[in-house]
C-alpha positions as CSV (number, residue, x, y, z in Angstrom):
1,X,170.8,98.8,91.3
2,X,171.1,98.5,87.6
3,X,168.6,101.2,85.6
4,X,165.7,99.6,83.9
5,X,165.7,99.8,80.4
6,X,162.7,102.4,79.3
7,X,159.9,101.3,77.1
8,X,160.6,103.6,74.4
9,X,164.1,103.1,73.6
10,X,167.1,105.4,72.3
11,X,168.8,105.2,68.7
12,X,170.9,102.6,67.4
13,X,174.4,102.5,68.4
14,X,175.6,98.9,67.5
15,X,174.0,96.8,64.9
16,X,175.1,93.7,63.1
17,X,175.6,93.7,59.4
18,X,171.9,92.0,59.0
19,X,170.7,94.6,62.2
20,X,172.3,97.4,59.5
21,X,170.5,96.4,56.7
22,X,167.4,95.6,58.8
23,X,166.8,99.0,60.3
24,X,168.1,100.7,56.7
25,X,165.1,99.1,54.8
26,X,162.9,99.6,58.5
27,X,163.9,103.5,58.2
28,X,163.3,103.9,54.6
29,X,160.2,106.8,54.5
30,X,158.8,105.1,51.5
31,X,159.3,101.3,53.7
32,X,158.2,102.5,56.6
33,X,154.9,104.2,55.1
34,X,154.0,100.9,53.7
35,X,154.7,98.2,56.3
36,X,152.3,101.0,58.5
37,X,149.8,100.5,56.3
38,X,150.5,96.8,55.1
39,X,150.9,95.5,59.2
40,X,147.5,96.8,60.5
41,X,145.5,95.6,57.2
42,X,147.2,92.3,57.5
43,X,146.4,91.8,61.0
44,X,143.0,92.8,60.9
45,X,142.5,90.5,57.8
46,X,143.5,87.7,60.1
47,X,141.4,88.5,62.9
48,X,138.5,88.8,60.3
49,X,139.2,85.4,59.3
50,X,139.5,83.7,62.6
51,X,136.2,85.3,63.8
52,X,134.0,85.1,60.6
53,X,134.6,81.4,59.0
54,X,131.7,79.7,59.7
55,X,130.7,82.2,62.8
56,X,127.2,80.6,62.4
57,X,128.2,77.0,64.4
58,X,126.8,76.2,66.2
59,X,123.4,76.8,64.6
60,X,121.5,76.6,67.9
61,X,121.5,79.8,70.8
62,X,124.7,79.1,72.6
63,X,125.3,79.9,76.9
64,X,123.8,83.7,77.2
65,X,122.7,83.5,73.5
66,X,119.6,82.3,74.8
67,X,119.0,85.7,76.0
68,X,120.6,88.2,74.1
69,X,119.0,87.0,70.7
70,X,115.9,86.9,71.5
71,X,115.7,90.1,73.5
72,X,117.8,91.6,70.1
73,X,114.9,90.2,68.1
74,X,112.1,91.7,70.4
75,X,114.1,95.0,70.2
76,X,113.8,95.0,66.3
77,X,110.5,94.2,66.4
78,X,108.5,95.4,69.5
79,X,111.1,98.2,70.5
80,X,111.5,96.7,74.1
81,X,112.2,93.4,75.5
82,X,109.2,91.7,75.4
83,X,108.0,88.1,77.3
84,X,108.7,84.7,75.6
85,X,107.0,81.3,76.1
86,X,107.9,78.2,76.0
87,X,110.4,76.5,72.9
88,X,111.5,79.8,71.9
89,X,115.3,78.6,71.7
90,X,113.9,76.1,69.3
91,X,111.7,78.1,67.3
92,X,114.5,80.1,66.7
93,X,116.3,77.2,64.9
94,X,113.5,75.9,63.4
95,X,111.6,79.1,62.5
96,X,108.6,78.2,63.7
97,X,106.1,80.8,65.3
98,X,108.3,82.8,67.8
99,X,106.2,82.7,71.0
100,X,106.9,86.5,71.2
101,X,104.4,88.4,73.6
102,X,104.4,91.8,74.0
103,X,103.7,92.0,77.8
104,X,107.3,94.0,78.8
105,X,110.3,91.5,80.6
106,X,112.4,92.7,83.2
107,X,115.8,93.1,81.5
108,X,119.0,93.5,83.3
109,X,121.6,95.2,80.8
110,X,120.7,98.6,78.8
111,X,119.7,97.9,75.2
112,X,122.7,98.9,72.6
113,X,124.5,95.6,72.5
114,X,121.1,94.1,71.5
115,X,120.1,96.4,69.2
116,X,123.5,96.3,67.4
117,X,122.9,92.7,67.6
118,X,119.1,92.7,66.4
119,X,121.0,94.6,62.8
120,X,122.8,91.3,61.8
121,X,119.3,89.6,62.7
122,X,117.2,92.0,60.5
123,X,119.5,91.5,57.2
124,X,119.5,87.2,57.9
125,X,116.2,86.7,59.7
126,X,115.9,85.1,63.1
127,X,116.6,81.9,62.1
128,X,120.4,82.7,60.8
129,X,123.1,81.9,63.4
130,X,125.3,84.6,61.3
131,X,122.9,87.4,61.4
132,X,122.9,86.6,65.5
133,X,126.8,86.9,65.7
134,X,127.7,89.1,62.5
135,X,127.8,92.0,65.0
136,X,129.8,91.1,67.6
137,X,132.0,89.1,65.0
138,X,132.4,92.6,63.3
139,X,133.1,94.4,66.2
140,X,135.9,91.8,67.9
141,X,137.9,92.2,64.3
142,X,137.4,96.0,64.9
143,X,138.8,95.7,68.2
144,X,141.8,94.2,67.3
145,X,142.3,96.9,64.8
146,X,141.8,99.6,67.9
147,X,144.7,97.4,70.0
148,X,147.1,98.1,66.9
149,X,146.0,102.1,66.7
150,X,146.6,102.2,70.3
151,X,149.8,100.3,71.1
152,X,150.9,102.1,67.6
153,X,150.4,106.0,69.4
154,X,152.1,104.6,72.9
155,X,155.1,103.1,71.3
156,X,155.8,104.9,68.2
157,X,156.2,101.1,66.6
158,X,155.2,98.6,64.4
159,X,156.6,95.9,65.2
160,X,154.9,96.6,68.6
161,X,151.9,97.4,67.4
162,X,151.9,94.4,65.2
163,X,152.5,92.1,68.2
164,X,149.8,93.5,70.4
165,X,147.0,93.4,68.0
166,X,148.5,89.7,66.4
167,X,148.4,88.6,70.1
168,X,144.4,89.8,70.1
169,X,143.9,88.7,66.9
170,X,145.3,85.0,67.5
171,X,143.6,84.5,71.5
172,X,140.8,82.5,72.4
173,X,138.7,84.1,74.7
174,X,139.0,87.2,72.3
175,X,138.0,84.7,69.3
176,X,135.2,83.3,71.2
177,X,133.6,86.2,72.3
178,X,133.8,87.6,68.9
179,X,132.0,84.2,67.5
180,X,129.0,84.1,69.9
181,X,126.5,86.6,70.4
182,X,126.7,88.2,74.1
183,X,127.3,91.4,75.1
184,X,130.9,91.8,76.7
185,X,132.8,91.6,72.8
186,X,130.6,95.1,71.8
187,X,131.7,96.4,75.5
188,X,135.3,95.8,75.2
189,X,135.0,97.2,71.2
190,X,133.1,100.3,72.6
191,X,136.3,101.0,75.5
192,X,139.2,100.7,73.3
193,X,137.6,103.0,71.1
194,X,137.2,105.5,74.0
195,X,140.6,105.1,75.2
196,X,142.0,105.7,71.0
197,X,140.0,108.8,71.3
198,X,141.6,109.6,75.1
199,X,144.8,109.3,73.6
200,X,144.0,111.4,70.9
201,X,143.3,114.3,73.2
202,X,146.0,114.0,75.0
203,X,148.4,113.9,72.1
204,X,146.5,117.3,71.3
205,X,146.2,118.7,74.1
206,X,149.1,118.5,75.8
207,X,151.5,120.0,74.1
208,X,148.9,123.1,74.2
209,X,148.9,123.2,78.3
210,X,152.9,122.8,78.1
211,X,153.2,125.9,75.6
212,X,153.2,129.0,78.2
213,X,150.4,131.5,77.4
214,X,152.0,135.0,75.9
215,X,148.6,136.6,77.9
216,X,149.8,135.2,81.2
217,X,153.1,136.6,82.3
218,X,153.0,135.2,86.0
219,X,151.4,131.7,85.2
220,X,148.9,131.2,88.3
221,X,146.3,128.6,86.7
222,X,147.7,128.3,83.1
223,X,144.5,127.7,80.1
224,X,141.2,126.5,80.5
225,X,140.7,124.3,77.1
226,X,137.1,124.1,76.1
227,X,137.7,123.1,72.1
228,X,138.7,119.2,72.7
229,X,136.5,117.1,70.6
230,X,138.8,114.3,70.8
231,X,137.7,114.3,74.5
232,X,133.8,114.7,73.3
233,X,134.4,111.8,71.3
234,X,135.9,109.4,73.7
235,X,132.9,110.3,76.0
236,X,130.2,109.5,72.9
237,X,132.6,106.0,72.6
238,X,132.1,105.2,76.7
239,X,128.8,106.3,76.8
240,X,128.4,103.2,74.6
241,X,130.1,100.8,76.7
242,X,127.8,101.9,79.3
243,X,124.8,101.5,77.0
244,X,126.2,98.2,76.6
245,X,126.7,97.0,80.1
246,X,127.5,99.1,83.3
247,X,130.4,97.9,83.6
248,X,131.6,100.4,81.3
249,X,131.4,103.5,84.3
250,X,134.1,102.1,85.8
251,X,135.9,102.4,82.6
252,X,135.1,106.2,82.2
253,X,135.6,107.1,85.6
254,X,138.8,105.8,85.4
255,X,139.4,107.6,82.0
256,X,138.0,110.6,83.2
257,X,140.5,111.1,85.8
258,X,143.6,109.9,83.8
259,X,142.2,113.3,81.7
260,X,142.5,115.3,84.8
261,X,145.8,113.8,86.3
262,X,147.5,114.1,83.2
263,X,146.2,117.5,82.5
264,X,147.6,118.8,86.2
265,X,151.4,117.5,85.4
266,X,151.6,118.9,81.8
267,X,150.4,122.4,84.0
268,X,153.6,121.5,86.3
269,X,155.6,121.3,83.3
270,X,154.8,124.3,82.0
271,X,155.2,126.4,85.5
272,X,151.8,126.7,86.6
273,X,151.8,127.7,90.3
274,X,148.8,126.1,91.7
275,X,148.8,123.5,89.1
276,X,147.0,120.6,91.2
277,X,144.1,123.2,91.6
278,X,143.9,124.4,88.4
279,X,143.8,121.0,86.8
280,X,141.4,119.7,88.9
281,X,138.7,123.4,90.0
282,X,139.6,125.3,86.5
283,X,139.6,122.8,84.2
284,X,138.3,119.8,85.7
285,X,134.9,120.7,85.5
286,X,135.5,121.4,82.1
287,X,136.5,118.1,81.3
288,X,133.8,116.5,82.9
289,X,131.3,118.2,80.7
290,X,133.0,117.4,77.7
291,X,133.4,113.9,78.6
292,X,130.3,112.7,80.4
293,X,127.7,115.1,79.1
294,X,128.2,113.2,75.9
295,X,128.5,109.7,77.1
296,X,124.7,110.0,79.3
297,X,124.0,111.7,75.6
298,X,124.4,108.0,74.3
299,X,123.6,106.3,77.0
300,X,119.8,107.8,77.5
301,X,119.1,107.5,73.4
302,X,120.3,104.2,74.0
303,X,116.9,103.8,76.0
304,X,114.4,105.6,72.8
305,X,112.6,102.2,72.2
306,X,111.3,101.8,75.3
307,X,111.0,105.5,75.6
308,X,108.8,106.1,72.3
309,X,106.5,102.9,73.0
310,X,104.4,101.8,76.1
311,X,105.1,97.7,76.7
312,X,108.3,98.3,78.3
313,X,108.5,96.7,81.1
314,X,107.8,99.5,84.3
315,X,107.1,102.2,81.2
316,X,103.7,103.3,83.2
317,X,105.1,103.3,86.4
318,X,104.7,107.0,86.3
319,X,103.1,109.5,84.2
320,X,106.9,110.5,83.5
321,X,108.8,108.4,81.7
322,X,111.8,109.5,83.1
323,X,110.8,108.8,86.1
324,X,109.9,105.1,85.2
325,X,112.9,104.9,83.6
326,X,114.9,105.7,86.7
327,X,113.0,103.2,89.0
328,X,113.6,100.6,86.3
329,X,117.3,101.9,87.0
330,X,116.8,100.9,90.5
331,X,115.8,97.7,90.3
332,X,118.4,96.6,87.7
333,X,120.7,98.0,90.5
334,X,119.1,95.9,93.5
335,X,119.2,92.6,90.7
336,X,123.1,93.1,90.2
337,X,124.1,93.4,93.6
338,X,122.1,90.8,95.0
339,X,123.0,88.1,92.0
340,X,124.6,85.3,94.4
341,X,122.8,82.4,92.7
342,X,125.0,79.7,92.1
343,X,126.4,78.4,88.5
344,X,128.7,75.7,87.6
345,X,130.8,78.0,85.8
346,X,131.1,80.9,88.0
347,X,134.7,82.1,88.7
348,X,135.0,85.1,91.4
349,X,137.6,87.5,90.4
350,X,140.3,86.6,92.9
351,X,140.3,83.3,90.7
352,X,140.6,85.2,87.0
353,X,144.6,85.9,86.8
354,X,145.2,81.5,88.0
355,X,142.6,81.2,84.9
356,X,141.3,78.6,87.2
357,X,137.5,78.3,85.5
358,X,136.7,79.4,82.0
359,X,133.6,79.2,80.7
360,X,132.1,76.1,78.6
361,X,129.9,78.1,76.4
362,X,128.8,75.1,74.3
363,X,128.9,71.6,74.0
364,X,127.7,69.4,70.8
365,X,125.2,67.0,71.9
366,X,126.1,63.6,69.4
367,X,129.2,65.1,67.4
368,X,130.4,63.1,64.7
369,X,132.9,63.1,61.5
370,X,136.4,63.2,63.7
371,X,137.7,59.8,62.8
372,X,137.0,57.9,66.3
373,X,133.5,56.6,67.8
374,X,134.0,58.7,70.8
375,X,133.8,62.9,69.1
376,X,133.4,65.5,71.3
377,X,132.5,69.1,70.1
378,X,133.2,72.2,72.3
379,X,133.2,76.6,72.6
380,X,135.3,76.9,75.7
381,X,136.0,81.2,76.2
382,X,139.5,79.6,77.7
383,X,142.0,82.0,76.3
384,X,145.5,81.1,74.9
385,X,147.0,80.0,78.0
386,X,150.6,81.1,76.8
387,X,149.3,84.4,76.1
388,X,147.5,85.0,79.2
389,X,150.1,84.1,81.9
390,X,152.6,85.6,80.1
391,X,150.0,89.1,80.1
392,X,149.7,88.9,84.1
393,X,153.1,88.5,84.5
394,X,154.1,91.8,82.7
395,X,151.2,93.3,84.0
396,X,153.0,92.9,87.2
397,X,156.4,93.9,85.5
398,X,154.6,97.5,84.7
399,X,153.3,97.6,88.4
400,X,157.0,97.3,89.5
401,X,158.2,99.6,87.5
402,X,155.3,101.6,88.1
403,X,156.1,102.2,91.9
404,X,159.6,102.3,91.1
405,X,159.4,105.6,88.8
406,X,157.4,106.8,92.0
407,X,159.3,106.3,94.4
408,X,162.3,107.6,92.5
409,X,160.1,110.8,91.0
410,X,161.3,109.9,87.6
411,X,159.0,110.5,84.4
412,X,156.3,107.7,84.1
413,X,155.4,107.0,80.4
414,X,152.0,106.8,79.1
415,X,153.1,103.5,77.8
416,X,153.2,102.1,81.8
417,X,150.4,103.9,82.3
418,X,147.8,103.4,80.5
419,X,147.6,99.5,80.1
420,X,147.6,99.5,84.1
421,X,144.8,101.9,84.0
422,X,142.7,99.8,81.7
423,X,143.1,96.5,84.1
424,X,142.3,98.4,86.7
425,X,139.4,99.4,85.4
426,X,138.3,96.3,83.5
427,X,139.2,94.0,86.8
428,X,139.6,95.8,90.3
429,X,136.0,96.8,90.5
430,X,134.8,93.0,90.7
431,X,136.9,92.3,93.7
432,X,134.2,94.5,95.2
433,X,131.8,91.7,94.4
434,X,133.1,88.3,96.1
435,X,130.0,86.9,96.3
436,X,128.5,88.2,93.0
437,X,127.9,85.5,89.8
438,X,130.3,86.6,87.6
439,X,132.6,84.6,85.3
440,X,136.0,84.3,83.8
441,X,134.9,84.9,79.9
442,X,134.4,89.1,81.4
443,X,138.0,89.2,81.2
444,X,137.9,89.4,77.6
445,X,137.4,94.1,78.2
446,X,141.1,93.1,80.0
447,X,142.6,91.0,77.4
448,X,143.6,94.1,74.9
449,X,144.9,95.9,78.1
450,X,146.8,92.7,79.0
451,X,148.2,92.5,75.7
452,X,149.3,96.0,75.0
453,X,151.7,95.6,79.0
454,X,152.9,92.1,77.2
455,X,154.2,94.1,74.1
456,X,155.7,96.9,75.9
457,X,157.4,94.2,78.0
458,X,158.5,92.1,75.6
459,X,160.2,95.3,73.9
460,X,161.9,95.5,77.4
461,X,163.0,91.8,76.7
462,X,164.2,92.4,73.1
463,X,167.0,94.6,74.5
464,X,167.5,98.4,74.7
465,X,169.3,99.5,71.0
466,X,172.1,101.1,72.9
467,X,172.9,97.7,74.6
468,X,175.6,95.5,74.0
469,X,174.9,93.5,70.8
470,X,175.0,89.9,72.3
471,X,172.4,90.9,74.7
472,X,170.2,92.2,72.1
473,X,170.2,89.5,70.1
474,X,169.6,87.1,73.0
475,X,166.6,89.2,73.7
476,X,164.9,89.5,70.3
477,X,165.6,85.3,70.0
478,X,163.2,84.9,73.4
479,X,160.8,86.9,72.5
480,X,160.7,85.3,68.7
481,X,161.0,81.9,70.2
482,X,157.6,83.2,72.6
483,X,156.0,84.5,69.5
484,X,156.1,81.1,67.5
485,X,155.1,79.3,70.7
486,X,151.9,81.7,71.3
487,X,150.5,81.1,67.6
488,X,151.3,77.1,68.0
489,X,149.5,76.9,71.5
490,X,146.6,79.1,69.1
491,X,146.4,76.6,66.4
492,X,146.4,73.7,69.2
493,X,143.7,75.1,70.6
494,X,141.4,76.3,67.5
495,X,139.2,73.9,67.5
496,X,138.0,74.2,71.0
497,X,137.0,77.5,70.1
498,X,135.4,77.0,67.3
499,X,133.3,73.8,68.4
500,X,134.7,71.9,66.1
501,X,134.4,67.8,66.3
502,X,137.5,66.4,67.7
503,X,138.2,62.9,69.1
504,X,137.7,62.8,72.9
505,X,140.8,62.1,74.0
506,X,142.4,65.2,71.6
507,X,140.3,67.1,73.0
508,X,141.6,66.1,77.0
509,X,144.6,67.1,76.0
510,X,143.7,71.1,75.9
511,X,142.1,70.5,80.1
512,X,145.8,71.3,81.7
513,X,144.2,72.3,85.1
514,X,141.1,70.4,86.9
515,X,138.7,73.3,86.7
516,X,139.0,73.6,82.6
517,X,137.4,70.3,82.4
């Protein structure tokens, strides 16, 4: 069988007369310093745009909204969730007295996410649909920023860089999520900012367990490496995804034993006899201070509001407010598992790869202004449909060539690696659910992790450098011709994203599968 070309590929041999000139200007230092700079700021600039143009439409409390503003706003101004009475949603809109009582609510998802979005609310007031989404809005553009610093460290490239993070910048579910105020936007911010920092240590520490220690002649268990504050860092980063929904544990977890997995192979490489046990008895429990000590760290000061005051709901449960605090733990636990109550909208996980239900997240109620009698206005999380079957298909790609390097013990790049590591974090766990309500729009923690396999794929596609020329340019011509396509479907399907008013049958166009309607 013919060898798969590797995601990072080997030098230039043959080049066209424009593919000479390309790569001279490409491989100039001064060139090359300022498309890295000018790429990222450019991208991020158009993800900044896409999410912050008139972020405050709707100006009413959109899906979830309806429960993550006004719990942000009882956070800024009680310290705890509090109770709210009837009409809040349109108090809100109006600014009419909130019906705000302090008697404590029983609250389902730790309180950062809230709080970070209570600061928008503070500098706008609650009546100002911006200062509701400013936060997340912030944080999605930061996020696509995090794709390109990530996919720039796995591939060494730009240009693949450039196409990861334009793919996140350009993609509906990530632009919706970014333009309404829930919770899983600041998650997926919080883990790519772990994993940044995870790939930080390793890029550190590595080479340090590879390097063979002068003091140890007959290598038996090779260093224990307490000074990694790239590691501390990524565990201060997942400690806020946790503090923003517990979903983020699986994404540590996962993390955390990428950390130890990695750290036992670079002790194989350097001659470590009982590598497997030093990596995982020596330094393991290292590592596991360094990276969850910090992220509970976050995740308990997370909890200081309803610490610090006494309305919390189940704060004097017991004279120890750690105690309270745990068996508020426990019932948030029993809530999540037992969650089977039905919802138009809910999309079980076996369903999320067909993208067979996205999420309406608002509809306008007498739209007008698109040139017809018959408008229709509408936030559907649905991302770019291009983008996201051609993401599961290389994520599929990777797992092939995944088992492949097993099976024929060959190197496996951190490239292959870590994208599948983030989806399997981000998605396996709610297969464990079946009957749990859960929806398609929490695929937006995957979509980065989706999009960094579909850039190192669609390298794979634009030819290996060493390959016949007619073969490379074939390659680069698909993936440019896929490029152009992705950013039309994007502008095609803008303003369903935006809730923008569109004629009816404009917008029936955009419902290619039953279950989008």
């Amino acid at each position: 069988m013919t060898e798969p070309a590797p995601l990072l590929p080997p030098p230039d041999q043959r080049l066209t007369r424009y593919g000479q000139l390309r790569d001279s200007i490409l491989g100039s230092p001064d060139w090359g310093r300022m498309i890295g700079w000018f790429a990222p700021l450019v991208i991020t600039l158009l993800a900044a745009v896409l999410r912050l143009v008139n972020v405050g439409h709707p100006h009413q409390l959109a899906f979830d909204e309806t429960y993550y503003v006004k719990d942000a706003w009882s956070l800024w101004t009680l310290g705890y969730e509090g109770t709210w009475g009837e009409n809040a949603n349109e108090a809100f809109i109006t600014l009419q007295q909130l019906p705000l009582d302090p008697k404590g609510a029983f609250i389902v998802h730790p309180p950062l996410g809230k709080w970070l979005i209570a600061l928008g609310m503070a500098l706008g007031g609650p009546d100002n649909s911006v200062g509701w989404r400013l936060a997340t809005a912030l944080l999605g553009t930061g996020t696509v920023l995090l794709t390109y610093l990530i996919a720039r460290r796995l591939s060494g490239s730009v240009v693949v860089a450039t196409v990861a993070a334009g793919l996140l910048a350009i993609d509906g579910l990530s632009i919706v999520l970014s333009r309404i105020a829930l919770l899983d936007g600041i998650l997926t911010f919080f883990i790519m900012l772990g994993v940044l920092f995870i790939l930080c240590d390793r890029e550190r520490t590595i080479p340090v367990l590879e390097r063979p220690d002068p003091e140890d002649p007959e290598p038996m268990w090779g260093r224990v490496l307490w000074r990694r504050p790239w590691l501390v860092a990524a565990g201060l980063a997942f400690g806020a995804a946790c503090a923003v929904k517990w979903s983020g544990l699986y994404v540590l977890a996962a993390f955390g034993l990428y950390v130890v997995v990695t750290d036992a192979l670079a002790r194989r490489r350097a001659g470590i006899v009982l590598w497997p046990t030093a990596a995982a008895f020596r330094q393991g429990p290292v590592s596991f201070v360094l990276l969850v000590a910090p992220a509970f760290a976050v995740y308990l000061t997370s909890w200081t509001g309803w610490l610090v005051t006494a309305g919390g709901y189940n704060r004097d449960l017991d004279p120890n407010p750690f105690v309270s605090l745990f068996r508020y733990h426990q019932a948030m636990l029993n809530f999540h598992v037992g969650l089977t109550s039905g919802h138009p909208y809910a999309s079980p996980a076996w369903e999320w790869p067909f993208l067979l239900r996205p999420t309406a997240v608002w509809v306008g109620s007498d739209p007008t202004g698109c040139g017809t009698d018959h408008c229709i206005a509408v936030i559907s999380s649905i991302p770019n449909p291009l983008i996201w079957y051609a993401g599961v298909a290389a994520s599929v790609y990777l797992l092939y060539r995944l088992v492949r390097a097993w099976i024929q013990r060959r190197t496996i790049e951190p490239a292959l690696t870590l994208p599948l590591i983030g989806l399997a974090a981000t998605y396996v766990p709610w297969l464990m659910f079946p009957e749990r309500t859960i929806f398609q729009f929490y695929t937006v923690a995957m979509m980065p992790f989706l999009l960094l396999g579909l850039a190192m794929t669609l390298r794979v596609i634009a030819g290996r450098r060493d390959d016949p020329l007619y073969r490379r340019q074939a390659g680069e011509r698909t993936v440019t011709v896929f490029l152009v396509f992705a950013v039309l479907v994007s502008a095609f399907f803008y303003p369903v994203w935006t809730g923008m008013s569109v004629p009816y049958q404009f917008w029936l166009l955009h419902n290619w599968l039953p279950g989008w309607v």
